[in-house]
C-alpha positions in Angstrom: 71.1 163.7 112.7 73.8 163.6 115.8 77.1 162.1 115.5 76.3 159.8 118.0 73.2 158.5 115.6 75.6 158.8 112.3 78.1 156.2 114.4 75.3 153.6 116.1 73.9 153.7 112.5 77.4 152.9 111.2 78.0 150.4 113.5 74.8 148.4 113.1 75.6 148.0 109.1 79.1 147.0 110.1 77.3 143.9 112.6 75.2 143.6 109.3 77.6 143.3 107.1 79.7 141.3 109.0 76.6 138.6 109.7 76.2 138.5 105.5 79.6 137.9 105.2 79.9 134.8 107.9 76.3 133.7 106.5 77.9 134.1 103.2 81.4 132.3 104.3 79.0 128.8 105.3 77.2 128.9 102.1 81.1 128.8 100.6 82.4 126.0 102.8 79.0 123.7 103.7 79.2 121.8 100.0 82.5 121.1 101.3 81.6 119.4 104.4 78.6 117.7 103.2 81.0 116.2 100.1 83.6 115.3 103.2 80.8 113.0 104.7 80.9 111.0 101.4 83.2 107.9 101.7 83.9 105.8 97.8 83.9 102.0 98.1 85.5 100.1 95.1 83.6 96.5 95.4 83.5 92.9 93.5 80.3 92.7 92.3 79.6 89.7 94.4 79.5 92.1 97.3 76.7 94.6 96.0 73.4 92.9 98.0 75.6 92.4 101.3 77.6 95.9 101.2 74.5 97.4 100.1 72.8 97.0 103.6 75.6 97.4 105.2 76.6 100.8 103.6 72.5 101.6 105.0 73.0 100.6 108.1 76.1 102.6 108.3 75.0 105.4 107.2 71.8 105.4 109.7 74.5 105.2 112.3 76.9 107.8 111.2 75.5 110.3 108.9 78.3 108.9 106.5 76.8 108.4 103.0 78.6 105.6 100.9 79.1 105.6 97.3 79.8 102.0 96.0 80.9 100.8 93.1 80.1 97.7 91.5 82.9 95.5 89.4 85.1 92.8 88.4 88.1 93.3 91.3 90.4 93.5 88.1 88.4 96.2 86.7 88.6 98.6 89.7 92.2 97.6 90.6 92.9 99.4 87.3 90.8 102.1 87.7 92.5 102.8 91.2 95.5 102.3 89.0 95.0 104.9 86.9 93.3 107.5 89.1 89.7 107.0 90.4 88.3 108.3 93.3 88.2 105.8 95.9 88.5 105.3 99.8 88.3 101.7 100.2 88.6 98.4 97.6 87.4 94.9 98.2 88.5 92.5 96.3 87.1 89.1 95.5 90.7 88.0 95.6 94.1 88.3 97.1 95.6 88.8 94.1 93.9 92.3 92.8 94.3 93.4 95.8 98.2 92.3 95.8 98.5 94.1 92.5 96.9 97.5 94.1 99.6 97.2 96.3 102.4 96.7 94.3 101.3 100.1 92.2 101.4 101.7 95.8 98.1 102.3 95.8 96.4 100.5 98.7 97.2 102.0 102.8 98.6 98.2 103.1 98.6 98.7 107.1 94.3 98.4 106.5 94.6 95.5 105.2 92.4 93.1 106.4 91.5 89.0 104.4 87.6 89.8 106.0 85.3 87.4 103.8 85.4 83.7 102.5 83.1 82.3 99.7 82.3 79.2 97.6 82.2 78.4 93.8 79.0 76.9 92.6 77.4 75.5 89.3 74.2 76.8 88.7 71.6 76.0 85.7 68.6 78.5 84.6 65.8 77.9 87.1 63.6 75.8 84.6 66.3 73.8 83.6 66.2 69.9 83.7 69.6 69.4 85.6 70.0 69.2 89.2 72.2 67.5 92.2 75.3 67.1 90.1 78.2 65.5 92.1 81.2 67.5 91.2 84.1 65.6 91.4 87.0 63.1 90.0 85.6 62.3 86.5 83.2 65.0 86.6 82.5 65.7 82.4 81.6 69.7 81.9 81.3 69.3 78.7 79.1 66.7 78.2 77.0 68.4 80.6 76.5 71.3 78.8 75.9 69.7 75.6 75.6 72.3 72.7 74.9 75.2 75.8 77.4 77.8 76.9 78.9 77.6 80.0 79.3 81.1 81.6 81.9 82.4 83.7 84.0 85.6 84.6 86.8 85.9 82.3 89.3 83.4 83.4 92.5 85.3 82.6 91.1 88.4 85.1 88.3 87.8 86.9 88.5 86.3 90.3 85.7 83.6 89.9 86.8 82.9 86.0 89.9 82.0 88.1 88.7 80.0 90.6 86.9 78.5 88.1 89.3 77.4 86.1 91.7 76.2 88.6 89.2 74.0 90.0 88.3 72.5 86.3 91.7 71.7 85.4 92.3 70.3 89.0 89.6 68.0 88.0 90.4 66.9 84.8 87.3 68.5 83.0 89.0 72.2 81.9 90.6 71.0 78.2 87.3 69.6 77.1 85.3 72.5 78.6 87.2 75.3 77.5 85.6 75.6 74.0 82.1 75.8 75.3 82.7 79.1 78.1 81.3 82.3 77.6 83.6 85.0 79.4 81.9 87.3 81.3 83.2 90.8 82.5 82.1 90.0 86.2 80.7 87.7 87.9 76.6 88.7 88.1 77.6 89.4 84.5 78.0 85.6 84.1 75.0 85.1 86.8 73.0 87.3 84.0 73.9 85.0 81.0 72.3 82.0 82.4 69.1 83.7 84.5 68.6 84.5 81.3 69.0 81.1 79.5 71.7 82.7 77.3 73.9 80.1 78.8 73.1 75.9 80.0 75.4 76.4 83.0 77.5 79.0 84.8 80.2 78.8 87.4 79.5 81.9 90.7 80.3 82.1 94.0 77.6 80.7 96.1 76.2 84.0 97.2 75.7 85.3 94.1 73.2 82.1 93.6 71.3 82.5 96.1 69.9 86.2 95.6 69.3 85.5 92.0 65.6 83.9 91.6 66.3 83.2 88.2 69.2 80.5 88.6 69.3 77.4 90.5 72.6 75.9 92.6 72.7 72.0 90.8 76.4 71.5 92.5 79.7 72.9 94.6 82.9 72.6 93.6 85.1 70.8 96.6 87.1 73.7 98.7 90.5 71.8 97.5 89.8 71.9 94.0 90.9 75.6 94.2 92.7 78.4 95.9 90.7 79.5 99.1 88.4 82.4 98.1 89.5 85.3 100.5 87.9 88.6 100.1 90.5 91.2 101.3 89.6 94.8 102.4 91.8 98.1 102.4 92.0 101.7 102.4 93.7 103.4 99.8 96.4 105.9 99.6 94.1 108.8 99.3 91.3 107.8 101.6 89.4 110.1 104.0 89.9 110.1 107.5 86.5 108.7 107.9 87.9 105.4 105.8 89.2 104.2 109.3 85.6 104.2 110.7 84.2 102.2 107.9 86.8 99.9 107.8 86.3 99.6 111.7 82.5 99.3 111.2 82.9 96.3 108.3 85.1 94.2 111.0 81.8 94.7 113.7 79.3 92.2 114.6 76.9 94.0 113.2 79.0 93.6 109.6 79.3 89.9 110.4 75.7 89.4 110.9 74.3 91.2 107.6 77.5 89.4 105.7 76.9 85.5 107.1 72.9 86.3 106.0 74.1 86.5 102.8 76.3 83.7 102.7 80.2 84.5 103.4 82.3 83.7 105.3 83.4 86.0 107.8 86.8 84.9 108.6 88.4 87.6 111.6 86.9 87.4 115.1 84.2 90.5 115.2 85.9 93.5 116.6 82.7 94.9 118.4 
């Protein structure tokens, strides 16, 4: 074989090797990518149906997958505390979200109060009460007769909260009290009384009304309570891509899917 032969043959395994090694070198780094095109969303459980299309109809527009997480805001504002993945929280109330800041770990800049809600009262669907008027001299208690009455937890949850405000605002907490079931979040609670585990339960509106199982008998007055703000933020250790999402949950598109389900969207749509 000629030199010239013994060098082109040289050459063309060097191109070949070279080729395996840049093939090789994608393989390495395309996991990578793909997991950079993943953002985490730490939720209230209240938002699952309404994020849940959203986070789809982001996605088809983006290529951005979305990995939500489903909670009690007091739940993932400690897990965020104490390390957990995550690129955006919402919180079902200002003060979770006021907490993730104060533990420097919310971008507070991205802060945005997007979402308002109601409480309700809600009975299992079958159940013989309807159209309570809830107001002064309204009697829990005697309502519920020997039932429970389920809520989140009213020393952490953000409904058990805005429950409980609006119950001693009324007059009808004291009496009450004894009879409440505490619930570690809020569908948690929904749960207790589609299953007829519990007379009565105190949600947010929109939880009630994608729930076949429960039935809205009364709404607690808007004064009776603080104002239900949901806020939204990036965290600390958020993707780039977080700024998009955020972006995209402020949209008109966002709006429409979110009013659908029953909040309040309470910013003017950015697009």
């Amino acid at each position: 074989m000629s030199r010239l032969s013994i060098s082109r043959l040289a050459v063309s395994r060097l191109a070949g090797l070279f080729t395996a090694f840049v093939i090789l070198l994608g393989a390495i780094h395309s996991p990578a990518r793909a997991e950079d095109k993943t953002l985490t969303v730490f939720a209230a459980a209240s938002m699952k149906n309404a994020l849940d299309e959203i986070d789809a109809a982001y996605t088809a527009k983006t290529g951005v997958k979305i990995s939500a997480s489903y909670a009690a805001s007091s739940a993932l504002a400690k897990q965020i505390e104490q390390g957990a993945p995550a690129d955006v929280f919402v919180s079902a109330d200002t003060d979770w979200m006021d907490y993730a800041i104060k533990q420097k770990n919310i971008n507070e800049p991205t802060r945005v109060n997007l979402l308002g809600n109601s409480i309700v009262l809600i009975a299992p669907k079958d159940s013989m009460i309807s159209n309570v008027n809830i107001g002064p001299g309204f009697d829990l208690a005697k309502l519920a007769g020997d039932g429970k009455i389920a809520t989140g937890d009213v020393k952490a949850v953000p409904v058990g909260k805005y429950a409980k405000a609006a119950l001693e605002k009324l007059g009808a907490w004291q009496a009450a009290e004894p009879k409440f079931a505490m619930a570690e979040s809020v569908r948690a609670a929904m749960t207790l009384v589609a299953r007829g585990e519990a007379v009565l339960g105190i949600v947010y509106s929109t939880d009630a009304k994608v729930e076949p199982g429960v039935k809205i008998i009364g709404t607690f007055p808007a004064d009776t309570h603080p104002a239900i703000i949901y806020p939204v933020a990036a965290t600390t250790t958020a993707k780039p891509e977080t700024a998009d999402y955020l972006a995209f949950l402020r949209s008109s598109a966002a709006k429409t899917i979110l009013e659908k389900y029953g909040f309040k969207f309470l910013i003017s749509p950015t697009t």
